[in-house]
N, C-alpha and C positions, 0 to 999 in steps of 0.2 A: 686148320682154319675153316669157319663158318661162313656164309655172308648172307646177313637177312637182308631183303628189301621192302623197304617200307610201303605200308599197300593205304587205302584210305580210311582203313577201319583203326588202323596205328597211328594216324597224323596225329599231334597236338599233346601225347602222350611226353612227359617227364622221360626221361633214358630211363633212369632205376627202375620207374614205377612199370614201364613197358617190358624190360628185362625179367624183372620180378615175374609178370603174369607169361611170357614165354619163356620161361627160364626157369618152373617153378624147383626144381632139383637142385637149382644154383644157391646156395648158402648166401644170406644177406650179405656175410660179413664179405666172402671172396667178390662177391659181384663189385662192392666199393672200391676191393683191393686189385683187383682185374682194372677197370678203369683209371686209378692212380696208377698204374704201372703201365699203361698204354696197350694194357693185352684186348682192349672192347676198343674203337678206333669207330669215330661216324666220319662217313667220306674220306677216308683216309689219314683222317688226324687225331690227334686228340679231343677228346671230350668233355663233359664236366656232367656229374649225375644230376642236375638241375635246367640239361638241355632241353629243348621242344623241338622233337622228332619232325617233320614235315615229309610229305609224301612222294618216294622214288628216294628218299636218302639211302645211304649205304650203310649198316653197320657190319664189320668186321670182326669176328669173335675168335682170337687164337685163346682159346682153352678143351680140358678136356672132353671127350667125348661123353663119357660118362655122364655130364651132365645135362646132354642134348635127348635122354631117354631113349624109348626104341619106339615111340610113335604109336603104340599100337591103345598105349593107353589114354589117346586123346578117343578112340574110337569104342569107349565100352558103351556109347549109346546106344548103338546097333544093339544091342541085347534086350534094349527097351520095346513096349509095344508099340504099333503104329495108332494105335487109337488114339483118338483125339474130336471134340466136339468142337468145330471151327463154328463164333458166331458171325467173323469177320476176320478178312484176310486183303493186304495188298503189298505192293514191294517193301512196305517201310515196317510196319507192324502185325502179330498176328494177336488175335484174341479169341482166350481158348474160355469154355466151359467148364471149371474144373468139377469133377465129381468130388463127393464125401469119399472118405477112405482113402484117396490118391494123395502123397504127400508132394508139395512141390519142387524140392531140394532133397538130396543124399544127407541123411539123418546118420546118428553114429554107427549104425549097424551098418553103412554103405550100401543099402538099399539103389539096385541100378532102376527098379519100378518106379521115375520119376516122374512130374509135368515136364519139366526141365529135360529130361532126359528122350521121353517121347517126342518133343516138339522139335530137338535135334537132331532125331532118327526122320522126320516127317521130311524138314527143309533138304536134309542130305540126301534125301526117294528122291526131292523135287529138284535136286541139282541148288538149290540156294545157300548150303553151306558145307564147306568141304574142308575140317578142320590142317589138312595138311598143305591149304591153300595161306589158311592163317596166322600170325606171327603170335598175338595175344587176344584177338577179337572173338567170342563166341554168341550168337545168338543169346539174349539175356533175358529173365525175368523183371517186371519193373513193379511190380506187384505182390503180397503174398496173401495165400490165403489160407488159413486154419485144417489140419490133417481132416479135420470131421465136420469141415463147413465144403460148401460148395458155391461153386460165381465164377466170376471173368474174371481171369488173369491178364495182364498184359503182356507181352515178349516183345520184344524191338528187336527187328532182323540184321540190325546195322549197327555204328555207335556211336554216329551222329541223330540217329532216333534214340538211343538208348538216354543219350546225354540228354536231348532235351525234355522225353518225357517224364525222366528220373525229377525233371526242374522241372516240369509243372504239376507234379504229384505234390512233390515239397510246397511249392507256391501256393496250392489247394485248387490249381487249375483245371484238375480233372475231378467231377464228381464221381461219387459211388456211393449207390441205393442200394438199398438190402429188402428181403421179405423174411418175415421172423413170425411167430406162433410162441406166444407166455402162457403161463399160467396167468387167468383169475382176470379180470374187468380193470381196464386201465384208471384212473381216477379224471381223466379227461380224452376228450375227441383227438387233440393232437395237443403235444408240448414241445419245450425243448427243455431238456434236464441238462441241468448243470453239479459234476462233480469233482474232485480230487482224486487221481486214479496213484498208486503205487504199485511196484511191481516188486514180487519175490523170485528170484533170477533161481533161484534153487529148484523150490517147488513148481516152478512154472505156474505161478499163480500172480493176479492181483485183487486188490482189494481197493473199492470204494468207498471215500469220507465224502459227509457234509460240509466240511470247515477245512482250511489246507493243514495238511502232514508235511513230516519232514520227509524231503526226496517226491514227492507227490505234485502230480502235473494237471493242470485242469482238462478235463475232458467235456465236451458238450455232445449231446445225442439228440436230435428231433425225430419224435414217431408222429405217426398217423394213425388213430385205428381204421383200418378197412374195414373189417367185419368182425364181431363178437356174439360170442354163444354163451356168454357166464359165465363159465368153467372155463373157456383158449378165448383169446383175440391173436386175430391175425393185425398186423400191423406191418406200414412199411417204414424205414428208418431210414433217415439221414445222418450219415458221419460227418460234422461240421471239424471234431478232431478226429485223429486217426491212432488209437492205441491199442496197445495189446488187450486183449478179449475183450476191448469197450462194449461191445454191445450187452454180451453176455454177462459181464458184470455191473455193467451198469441199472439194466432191468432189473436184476436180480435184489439187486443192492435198495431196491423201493418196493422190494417184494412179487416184482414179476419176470422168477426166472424163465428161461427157454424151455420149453417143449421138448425132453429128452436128454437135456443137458443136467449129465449126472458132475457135471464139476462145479459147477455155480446154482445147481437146482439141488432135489431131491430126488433119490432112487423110489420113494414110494410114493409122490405126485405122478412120475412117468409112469409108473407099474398100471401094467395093460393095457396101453397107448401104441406098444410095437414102436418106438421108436427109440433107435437104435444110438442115430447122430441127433447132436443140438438142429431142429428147424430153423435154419437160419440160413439164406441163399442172398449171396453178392448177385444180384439176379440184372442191372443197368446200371453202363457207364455214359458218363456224357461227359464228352472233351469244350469245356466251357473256359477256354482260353480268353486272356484279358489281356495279356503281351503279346507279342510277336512270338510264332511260334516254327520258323525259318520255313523249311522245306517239308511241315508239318500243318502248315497253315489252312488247309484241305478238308482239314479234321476237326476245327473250329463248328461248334454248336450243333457238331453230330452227338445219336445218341444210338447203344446199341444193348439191346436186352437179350436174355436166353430167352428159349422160345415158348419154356416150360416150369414152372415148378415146383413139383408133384405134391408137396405139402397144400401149397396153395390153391390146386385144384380138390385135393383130400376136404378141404376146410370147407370150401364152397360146396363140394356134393354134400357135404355131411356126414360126412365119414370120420368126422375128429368131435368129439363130444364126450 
């Protein structure tokens, strides 16, 4: 027999759904049939998988070992690098800078070189999180950002930050600006484009319509041009939706693809430009909350920018032409 105890990063959790994430070796179907047979017991009694855990409860787990692992594989972060670009950091949230090339999640190859990975090798240095402390809570991503795009991620150190800022992303409560470099002269100073985005799960591709498709979501994008040379505009963007490669397609899709982006652009527009990744940088976030935002309220109509990025100074010296 087992005995977890409920800590504050577990409270409020479902029984299954908590089980589930501490339990992942546990087969769905036994975790159901373990509870009907009274072998998982909270405070000593029986339970129902529709419970809501609350904090200091007791569960009790008479099954086998086998399914408790050997722990060592909560700890393959450590393998990760400690680097990290902090632009902002406090008990509740960290926000990182992600570079191009860094992917932020373990991809099929199991890739341990993650954001995700280093930012739990970083908090574990700092004593903030110690996965053998935890039942199913881990330091989280609330954010993601493209293998070959670069910008601010968000992580929640907790999972009452996780939860709410997961709800105000969804809400659209937290903005996110971009800096981006097209091909060729925008057709106006600043817009807001409106299109139909569908996505091909296969190819990991989408495509934008004029007019709605079937399975097709409206997406809106507003740019700015900053500065233009004929040949590139640098422009900044607003994501009013948030979809998969909206920017990148969506420019593309009016004739102004990205700078370098051999997936939505052209291999012989980039040819002898040197660039490698789509120009395209999540470069400021701003927490522009309009509800209540509990024990995150602090972070109301702050804004937090990288401090650099290098396209966008390339552009201004004159070095993109």
């Amino acid at each position: 027999m087992k005995e977890l105890i409920i800590n504050q990063n577990d409270a409020g959790q479902r029984i299954d759904k908590f089980l589930t994430k501490s339990l992942p070796l546990l087969p769905q179907a036994l975790l159901y049939k373990y509870i009907r047979l009274k072998r998982i017991k909270l405070n000593g009694k029986r339970c129902e998988i529709s419970t809501r855990l609350m904090e200091n409860d007791r569960l009790c787990l008479y099954i086998n070992d086998e399914f408790f692992g050997s722990g060592q594989e909560k700890k393959l972060f450590l393998s990760a690098p400690l680097s990290l670009n902090i632009v902002y950091e406090d008990e509740n949230i960290l926000l990182v800078d992600k570079k191009p090339g860094l992917i932020v999640h373990e991809d099929d190859n199991c890739q341990i070189d993650t954001l995700i990975n280093r930012i739990l090798h970083y908090l574990y240095e700092k004593n903030e999180y110690d996965p053998s402390l935890e039942n199913s809570f881990a330091p989280a991503l609330c954010n993601r950002i493209d293998l070959n795009t670069g910008g601010i991620v968000i992580a929640a150190k907790n999972a009452a930050s996780l939860r709410i800022l997961n709800g105000k992303i969804k809400e659209r409560q937290i903005k996110k600006q971009y800096l981006c470099i097209v091909h060729g002269s925008m057709p106006k100073a600043k817009d807001t484009l409106k299109g139909y985005l569908s996505k091909d799960s296969d190819s990991n591709m989408v495509s934008v319509y004029t007019s709605p498709h079937k399975n097709s979501k409206t997406i809106l994008t507003r740019y700015r041009v900053l500065q233009s040379n004929g040949r590139f505009s640098l422009l900044e963007v607003d994501l009013l939706t948030g979809r998969t490669h909206q920017i990148r397609a969506h420019l593309a899709s009016i004739g102004h693809p990205l700078l370098g982006d051999t997936k939505y652009g052209f291999n012989r527009d980039n040819k002898g430009t040197g660039y490698k990744y789509q120009a395209l940088y999540s470069y400021k976030v701003t927490f522009d909350f309009t509800t209540d935002a509990e024990h995150l309220n602090y972070l109301k109509g702050r804004s937090f920018q990288v401090p650099r990025v290098w396209f966008q100074e390339d552009f201004i010296d004159g070095k993109i032409k």
